[in-house]
RODO-2510 file (C-alpha; in nm, 4 decimals, decimal comma):
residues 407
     n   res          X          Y          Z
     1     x    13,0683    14,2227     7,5922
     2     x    13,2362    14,1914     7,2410
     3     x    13,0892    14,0254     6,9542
     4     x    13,3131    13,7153     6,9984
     5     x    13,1552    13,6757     7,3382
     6     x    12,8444    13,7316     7,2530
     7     x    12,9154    13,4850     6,9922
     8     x    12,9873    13,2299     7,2406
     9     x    12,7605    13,2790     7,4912
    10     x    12,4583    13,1647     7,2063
    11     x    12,6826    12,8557     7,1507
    12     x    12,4728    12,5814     7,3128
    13     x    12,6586    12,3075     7,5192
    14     x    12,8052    12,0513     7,3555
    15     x    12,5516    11,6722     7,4325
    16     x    12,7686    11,4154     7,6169
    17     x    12,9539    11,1906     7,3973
    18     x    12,7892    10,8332     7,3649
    19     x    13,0202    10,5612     7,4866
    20     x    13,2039    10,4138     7,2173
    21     x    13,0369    10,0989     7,0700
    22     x    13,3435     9,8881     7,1168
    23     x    13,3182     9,9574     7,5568
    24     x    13,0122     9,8388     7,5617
    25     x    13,0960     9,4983     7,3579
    26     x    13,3698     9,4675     7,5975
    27     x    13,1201     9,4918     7,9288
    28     x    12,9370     9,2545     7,7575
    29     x    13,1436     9,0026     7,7400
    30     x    13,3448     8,9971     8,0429
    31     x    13,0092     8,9768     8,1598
    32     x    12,9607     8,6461     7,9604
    33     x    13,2983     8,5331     8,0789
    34     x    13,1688     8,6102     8,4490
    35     x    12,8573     8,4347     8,3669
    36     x    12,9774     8,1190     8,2611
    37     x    12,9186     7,7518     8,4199
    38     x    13,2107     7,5872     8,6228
    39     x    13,3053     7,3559     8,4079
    40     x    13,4236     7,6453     8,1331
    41     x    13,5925     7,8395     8,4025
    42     x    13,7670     7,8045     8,7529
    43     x    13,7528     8,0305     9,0245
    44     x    14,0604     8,2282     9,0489
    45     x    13,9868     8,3023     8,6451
    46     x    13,6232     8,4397     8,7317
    47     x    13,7236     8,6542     9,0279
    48     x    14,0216     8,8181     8,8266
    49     x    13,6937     8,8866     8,5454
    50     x    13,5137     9,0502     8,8188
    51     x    13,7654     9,2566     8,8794
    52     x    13,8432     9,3923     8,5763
    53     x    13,4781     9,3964     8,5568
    54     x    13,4281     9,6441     8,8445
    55     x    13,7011     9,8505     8,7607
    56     x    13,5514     9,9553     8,4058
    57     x    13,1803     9,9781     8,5861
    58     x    13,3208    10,2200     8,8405
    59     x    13,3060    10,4741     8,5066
    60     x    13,0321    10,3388     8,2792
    61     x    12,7149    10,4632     8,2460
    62     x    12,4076    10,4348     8,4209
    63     x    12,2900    10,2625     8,1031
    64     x    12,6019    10,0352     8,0713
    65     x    12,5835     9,9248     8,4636
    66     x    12,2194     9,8520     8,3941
    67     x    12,2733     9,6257     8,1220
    68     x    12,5292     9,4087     8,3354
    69     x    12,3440     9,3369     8,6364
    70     x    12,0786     9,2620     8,3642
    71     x    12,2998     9,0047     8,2510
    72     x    12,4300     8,8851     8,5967
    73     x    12,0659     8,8938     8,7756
    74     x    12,0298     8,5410     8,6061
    75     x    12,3444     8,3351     8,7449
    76     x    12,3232     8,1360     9,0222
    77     x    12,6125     8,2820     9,2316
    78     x    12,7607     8,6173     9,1647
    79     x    13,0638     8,7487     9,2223
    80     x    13,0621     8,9293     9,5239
    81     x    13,2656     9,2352     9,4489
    82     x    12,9769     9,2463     9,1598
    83     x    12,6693     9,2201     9,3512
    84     x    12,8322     9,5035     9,6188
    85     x    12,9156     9,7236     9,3403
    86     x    12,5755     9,6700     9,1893
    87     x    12,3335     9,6469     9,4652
    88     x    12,4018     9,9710     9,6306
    89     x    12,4130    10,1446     9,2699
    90     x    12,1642    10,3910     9,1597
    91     x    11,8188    10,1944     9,1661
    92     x    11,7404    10,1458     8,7920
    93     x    12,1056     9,9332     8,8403
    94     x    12,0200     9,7724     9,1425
    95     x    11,6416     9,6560     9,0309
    96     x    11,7485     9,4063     8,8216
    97     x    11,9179     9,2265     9,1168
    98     x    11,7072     9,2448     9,3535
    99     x    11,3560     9,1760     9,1740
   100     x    11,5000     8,9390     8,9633
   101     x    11,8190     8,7665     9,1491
   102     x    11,7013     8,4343     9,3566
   103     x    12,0516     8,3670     9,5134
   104     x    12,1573     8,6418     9,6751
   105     x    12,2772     8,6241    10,0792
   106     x    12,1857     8,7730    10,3683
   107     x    12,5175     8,9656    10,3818
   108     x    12,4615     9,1131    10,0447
   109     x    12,1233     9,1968    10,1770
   110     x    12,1278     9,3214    10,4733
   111     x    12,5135     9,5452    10,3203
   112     x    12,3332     9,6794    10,0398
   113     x    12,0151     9,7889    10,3136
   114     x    12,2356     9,9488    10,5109
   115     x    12,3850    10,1818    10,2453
   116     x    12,1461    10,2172    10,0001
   117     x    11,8162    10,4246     9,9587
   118     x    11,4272    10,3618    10,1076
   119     x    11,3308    10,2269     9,7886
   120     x    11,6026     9,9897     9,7741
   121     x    11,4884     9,8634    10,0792
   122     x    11,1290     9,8287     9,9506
   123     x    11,2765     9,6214     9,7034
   124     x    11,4525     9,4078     9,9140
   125     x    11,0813     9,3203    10,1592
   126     x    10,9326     9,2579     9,8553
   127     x    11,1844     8,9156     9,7438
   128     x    11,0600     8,6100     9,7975
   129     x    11,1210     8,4229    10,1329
   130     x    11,3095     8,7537    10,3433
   131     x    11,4328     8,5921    10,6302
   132     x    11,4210     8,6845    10,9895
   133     x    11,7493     8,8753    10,9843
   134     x    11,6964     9,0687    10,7028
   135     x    11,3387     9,1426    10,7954
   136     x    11,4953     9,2520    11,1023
   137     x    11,7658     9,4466    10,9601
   138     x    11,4795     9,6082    10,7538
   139     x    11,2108     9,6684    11,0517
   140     x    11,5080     9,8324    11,2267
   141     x    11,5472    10,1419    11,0550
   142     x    11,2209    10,2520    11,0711
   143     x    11,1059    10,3235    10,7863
   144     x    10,7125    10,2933    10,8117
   145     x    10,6314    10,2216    10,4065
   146     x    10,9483     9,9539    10,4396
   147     x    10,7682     9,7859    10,7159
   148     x    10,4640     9,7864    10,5235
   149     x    10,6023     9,6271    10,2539
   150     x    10,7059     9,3314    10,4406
   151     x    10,3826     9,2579    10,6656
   152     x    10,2362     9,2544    10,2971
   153     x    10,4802     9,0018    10,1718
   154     x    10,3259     8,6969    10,3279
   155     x    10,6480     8,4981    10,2299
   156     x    10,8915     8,7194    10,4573
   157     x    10,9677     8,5796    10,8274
   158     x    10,9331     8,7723    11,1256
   159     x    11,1128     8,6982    11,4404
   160     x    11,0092     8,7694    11,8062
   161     x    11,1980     9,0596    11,8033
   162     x    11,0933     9,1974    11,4650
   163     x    10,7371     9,1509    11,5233
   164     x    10,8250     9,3891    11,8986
   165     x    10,9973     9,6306    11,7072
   166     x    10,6872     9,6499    11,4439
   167     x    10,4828     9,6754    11,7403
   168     x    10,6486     9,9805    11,9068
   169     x    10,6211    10,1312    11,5634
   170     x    10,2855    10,1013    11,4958
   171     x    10,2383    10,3810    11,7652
   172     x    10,3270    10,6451    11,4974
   173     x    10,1955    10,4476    11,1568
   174     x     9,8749    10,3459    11,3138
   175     x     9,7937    10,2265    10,9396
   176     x    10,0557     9,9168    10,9734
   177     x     9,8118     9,7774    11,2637
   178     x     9,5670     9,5444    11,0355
   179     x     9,8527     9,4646    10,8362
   180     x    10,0419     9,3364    11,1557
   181     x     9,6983     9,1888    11,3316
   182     x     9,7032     8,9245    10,9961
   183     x    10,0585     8,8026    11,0671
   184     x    10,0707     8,4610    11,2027
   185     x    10,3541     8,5600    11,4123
   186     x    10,1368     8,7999    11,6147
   187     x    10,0678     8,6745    11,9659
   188     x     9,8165     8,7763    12,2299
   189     x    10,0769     8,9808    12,4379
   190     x    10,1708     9,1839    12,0965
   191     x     9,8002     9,2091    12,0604
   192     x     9,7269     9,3799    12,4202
   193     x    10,0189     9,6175    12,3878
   194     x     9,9027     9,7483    12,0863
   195     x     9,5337     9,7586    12,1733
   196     x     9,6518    10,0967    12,3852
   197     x     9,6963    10,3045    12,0925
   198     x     9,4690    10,1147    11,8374
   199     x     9,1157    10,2851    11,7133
   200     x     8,8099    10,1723    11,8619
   201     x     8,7256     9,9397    11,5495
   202     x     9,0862     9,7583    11,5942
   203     x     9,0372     9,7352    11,9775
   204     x     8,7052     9,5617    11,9394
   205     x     8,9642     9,2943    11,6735
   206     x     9,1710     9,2387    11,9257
   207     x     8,9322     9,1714    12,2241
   208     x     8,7595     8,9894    11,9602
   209     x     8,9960     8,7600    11,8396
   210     x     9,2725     8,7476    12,1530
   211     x     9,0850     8,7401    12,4341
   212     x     9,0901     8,3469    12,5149
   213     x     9,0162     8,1398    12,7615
   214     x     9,2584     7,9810    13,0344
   215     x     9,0085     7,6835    13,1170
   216     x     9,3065     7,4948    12,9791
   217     x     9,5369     7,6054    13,2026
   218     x     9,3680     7,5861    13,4945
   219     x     9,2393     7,1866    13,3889
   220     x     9,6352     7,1261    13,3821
   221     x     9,7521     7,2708    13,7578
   222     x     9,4260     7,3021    13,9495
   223     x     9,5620     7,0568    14,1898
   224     x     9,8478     7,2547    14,2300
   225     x     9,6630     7,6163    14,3396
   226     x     9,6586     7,4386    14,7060
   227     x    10,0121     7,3142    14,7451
   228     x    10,1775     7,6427    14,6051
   229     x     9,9373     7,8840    14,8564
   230     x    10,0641     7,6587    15,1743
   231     x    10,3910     7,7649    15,1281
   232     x    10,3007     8,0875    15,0914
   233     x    10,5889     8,3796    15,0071
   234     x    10,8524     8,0561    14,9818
   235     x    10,7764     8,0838    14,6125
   236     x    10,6550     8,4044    14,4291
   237     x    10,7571     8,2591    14,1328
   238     x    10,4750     8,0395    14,1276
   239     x    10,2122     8,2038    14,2876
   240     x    10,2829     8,5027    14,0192
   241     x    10,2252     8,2314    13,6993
   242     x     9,8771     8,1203    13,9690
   243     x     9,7822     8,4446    14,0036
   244     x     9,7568     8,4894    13,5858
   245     x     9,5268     8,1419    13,5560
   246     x     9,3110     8,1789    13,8345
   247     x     8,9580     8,2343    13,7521
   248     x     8,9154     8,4666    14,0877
   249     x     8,9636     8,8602    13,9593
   250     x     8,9499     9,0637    14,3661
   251     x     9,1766     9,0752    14,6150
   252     x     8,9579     8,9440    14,8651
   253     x     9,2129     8,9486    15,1291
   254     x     9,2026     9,3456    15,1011
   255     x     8,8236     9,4178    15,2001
   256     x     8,9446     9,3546    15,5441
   257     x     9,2100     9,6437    15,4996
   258     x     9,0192     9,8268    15,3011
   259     x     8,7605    10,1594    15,4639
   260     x     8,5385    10,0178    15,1470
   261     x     8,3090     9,7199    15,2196
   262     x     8,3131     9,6091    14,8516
   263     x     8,4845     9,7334    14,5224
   264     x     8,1549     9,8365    14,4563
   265     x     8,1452    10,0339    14,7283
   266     x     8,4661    10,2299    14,6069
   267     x     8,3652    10,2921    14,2455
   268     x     8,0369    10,3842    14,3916
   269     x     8,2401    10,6375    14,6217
   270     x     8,5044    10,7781    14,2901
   271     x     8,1193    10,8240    14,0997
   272     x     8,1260    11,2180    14,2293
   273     x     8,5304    11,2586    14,1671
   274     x     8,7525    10,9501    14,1375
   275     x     9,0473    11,0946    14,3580
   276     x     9,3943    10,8968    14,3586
   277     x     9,3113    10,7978    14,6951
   278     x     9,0015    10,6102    14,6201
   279     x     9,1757    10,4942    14,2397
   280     x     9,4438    10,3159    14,4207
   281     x     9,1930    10,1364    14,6798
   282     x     9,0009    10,0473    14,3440
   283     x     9,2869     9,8800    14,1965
   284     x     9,4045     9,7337    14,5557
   285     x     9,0361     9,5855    14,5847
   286     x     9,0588     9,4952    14,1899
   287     x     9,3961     9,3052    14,2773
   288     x     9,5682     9,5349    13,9531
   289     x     9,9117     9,6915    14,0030
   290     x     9,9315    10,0494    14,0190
   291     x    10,1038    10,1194    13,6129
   292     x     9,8166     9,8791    13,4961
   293     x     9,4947    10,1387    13,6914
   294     x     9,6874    10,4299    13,5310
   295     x     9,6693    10,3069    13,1744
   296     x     9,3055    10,1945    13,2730
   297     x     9,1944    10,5394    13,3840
   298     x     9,3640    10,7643    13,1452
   299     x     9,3242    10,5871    12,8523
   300     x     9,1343    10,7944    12,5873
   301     x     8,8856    10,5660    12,4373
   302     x     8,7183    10,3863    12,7697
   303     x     8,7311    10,0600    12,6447
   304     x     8,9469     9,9277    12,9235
   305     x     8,7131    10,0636    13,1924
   306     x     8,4677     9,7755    13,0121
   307     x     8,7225     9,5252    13,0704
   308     x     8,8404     9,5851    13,3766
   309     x     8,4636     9,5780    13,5458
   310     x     8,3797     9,2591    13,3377
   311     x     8,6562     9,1124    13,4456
   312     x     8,5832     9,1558    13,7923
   313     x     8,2538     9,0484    13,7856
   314     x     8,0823     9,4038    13,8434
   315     x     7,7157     9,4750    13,7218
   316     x     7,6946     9,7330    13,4388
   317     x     7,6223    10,0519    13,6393
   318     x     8,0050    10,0363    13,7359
   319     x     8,0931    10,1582    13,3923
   320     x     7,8947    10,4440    13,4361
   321     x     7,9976    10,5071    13,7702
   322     x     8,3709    10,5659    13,6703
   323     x     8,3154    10,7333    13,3737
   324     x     8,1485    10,9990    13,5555
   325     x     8,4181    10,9707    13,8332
   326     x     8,6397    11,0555    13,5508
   327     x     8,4407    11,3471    13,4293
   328     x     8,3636    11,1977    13,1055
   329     x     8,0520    11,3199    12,9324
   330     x     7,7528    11,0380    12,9583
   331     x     7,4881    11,1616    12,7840
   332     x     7,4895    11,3627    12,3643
   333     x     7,3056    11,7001    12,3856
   334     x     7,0198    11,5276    12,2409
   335     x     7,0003    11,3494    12,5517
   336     x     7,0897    11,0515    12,4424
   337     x     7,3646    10,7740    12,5879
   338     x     7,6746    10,9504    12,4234
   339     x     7,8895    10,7619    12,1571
   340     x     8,1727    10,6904    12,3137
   341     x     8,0404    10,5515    12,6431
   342     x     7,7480    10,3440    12,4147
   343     x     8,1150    10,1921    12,2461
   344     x     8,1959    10,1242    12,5984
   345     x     7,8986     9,9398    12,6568
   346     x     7,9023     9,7139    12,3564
   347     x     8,2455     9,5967    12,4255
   348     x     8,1596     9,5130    12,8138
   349     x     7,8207     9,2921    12,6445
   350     x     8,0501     9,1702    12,3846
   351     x     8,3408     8,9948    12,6185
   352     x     8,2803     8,7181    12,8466
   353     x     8,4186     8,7031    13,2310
   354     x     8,7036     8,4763    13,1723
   355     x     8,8525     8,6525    12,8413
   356     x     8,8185     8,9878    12,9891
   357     x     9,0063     8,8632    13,2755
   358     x     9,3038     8,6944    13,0363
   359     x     9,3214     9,0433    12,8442
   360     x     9,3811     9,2568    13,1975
   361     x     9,6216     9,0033    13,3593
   362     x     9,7987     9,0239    13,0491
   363     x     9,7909     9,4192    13,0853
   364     x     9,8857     9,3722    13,4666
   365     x    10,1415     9,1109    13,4144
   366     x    10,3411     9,2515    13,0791
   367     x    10,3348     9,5738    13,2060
   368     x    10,5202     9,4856    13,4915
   369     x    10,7251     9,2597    13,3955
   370     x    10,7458     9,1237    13,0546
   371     x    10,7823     9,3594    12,8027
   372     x    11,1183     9,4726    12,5815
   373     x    11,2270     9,7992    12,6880
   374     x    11,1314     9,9360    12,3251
   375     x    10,7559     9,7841    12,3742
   376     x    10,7733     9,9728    12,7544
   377     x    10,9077    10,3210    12,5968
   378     x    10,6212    10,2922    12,3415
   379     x    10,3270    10,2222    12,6254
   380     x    10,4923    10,5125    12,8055
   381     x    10,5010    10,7897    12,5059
   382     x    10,2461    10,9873    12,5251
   383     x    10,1278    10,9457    12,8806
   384     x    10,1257    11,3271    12,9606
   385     x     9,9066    11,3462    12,6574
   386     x     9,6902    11,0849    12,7722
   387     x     9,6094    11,2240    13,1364
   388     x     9,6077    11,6314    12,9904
   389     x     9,2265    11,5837    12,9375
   390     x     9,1477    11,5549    13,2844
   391     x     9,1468    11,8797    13,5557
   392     x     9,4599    11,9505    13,7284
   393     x     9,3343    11,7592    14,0711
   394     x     9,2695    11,4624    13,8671
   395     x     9,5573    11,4915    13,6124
   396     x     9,7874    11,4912    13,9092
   397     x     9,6718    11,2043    14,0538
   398     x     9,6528    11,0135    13,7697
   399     x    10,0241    11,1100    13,6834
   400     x    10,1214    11,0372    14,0239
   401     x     9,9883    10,6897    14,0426
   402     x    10,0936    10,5974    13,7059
   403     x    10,4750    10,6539    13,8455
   404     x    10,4284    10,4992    14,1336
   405     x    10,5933    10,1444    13,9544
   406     x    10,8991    10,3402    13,9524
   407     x    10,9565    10,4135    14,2963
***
């Protein structure tokens, strides 16, 4: 290398050139030309300003850009080739728009969401008053610190089908749960769909706060139980919404069927092994379709094992019987009642009859029949997982019985 190189190789870079004074005195005031009232201005004369507007901004500075949406954040109604430009621009541009701008639409929203970063997002669930399409525009790409922002913005509105979609996602970001179980929008069928892949602490929430009664219902169509079982199979419609209110939990019709004299008499007989033979005679007995036993039996935590013998009406000792029918482990090495079957215990105490039987015809009914395909998907993720604690006999049953809604 000669000297002249070497020379120029210890020459640092030159800084960038700072705009000229006069280009930033001329943002600023086509800015104030953009900014001012109607009776100063007409509309064809501000558009053609936000043109000429854009066109320089399209090669200012980061800086410059900032300083103009600054400016604009405060008008009423902005330009919309402005608040495109400016909403999807690099954040410390867009900021001042959307903390700080009241009016802008849904469209700008829900475009500058769609093409701009995480963050921008975040910004957008935290304005005041988010309405149901943005929030669902938002809650649909999935971003789990997105959705937390807006169940923590108690000014946003969720629909129906945000609040699903939530839902569905709270089976990977477990965390958004008590965020979601304080939105008003929540309802009890929301509530028992997520209760499958809650914690024990949430689960005891839910049963807590969503497990009502249906004394109201039946009050308002007892007299019609009689009317709608005469005609029998003329109307399943009916005897479906009958079958939810009624206060009776067993199929009583199938101990005649049945080689069991009682239900108790088949959990008694699963106690040693609970084979998919005598699971499916439980749940025939139990009146519960097939989808609803599987979920029962290979769900990790127990708790619906609690439910499902409240519910119909079984003494205590049935708990115990299927949890060693489903080789669970009863007793600590202590010798003492092990944790996670005491848990069991304190949530059959803790829920009455009637509520236990609301929360597992909701189970039976929604997972039948009433849930979105997204809230369906998420009950059936993980399944495998669910069942791959048990021994192959039982693992196998269990798997097949679970598909047996499909067939």
């Amino acid at each position: 290398m000669n000297s002249a190189a070497r020379t120029s190789s210890l020459v640092e870079p030159e800084a960038p050139k700072a705009p000229p004074r006069s280009r930033l005195t001329l943002l600023k005031r086509l800015a104030d030309v953009v900014c001012l009232p109607t009776n100063q201005i007409n509309a064809f004369e501000r558009a053609m300003t936000a043109d000429l507007l854009v066109e320089m901004l399209r090669d200012a500075s980061v800086a410059e850009r900032e300083k103009v949406a600054g400016r604009l954040a405060v008008l009423n109604e902005i330009p919309g080739v402005l608040v495109r430009l400016l909403l999807r621009d690099e954040l410390p541009v867009a900021r001042a728009l959307l903390v700080e701008a009241e009016r802008l639409t849904d469209a700008d929203l829900i475009s500058c969401l769609y093409n701009a970063s995480t963050e921008h997002r975040r910004l957008i669930a935290q304005r005041r008053g988010v309405s149901e399409v943005v929030a669902d525009a938002l809650v649909d790409m999935g971003e789990p610190p997105v959705i937390e922002t807006l169940l923590r913005n108690d000014l946003v509105r969720l629909s129906h089908q945000g609040v699903e979609s939530i839902v569905a996602a709270t089976r990977d970001a477990s965390y958004l749960i008590p965020l979601l179980l304080r939105r008003a929008e929540l309802r009890p069928s929301h509530a028992y769909v997520m209760f499958w892949w809650a914690d024990a602490e949430v689960r005891k929430i839910i049963l807590q706060r969503f497990a009502v009664s249906r004394e109201i219902l039946r009050e308002a169509v007892d007299d019609v139980f009689d009317p709608v079982s005469a005609e029998g199979a003329e109307d399943p419609l009916s005897r479906k919404a009958l079958r939810f209110i009624d206060r009776h939990q067993r199929n009583h019709a199938a101990i005649d069927k049945s080689p069991f004299g009682s239900l108790e008499e088949a959990i008694a007989a699963g106690a040693n092994g609970l084979t998919r033979e005598i699971a499916e005679e439980i749940l025939y007995l139990a009146g519960l379709q097939p989808m609803t036993g599987a979920k029962i039996f290979t769900d990790p935590g127990g708790e619906p094992l609690a439910v499902l013998c409240k519910a119909a009406g079984l003494p205590r000792g049935c708990v115990r019987q299927l949890w060693r029918g489903l080789d669970r482990q009863e007793v600590d090495r202590s010798g003492e009642l092990d944790h996670a079957l005491e848990r069991v215990m304190i949530i059959y105490d803790m829920v009455a009859v009637d509520r236990a039987q609301t929360v597992l015809r909701y189970w039976d009914w929604s997972l039948t029949s009433a849930l979105t395909p997204a809230l369906l998907k998420a009950i059936r993720e993980g399944e495998e997982a669910a069942v791959g604690e048990y021994s192959a006999p039982r693992r196998a049953g269990m798997m097949t019985l679970s598909r047996d809604l499909d067939r």
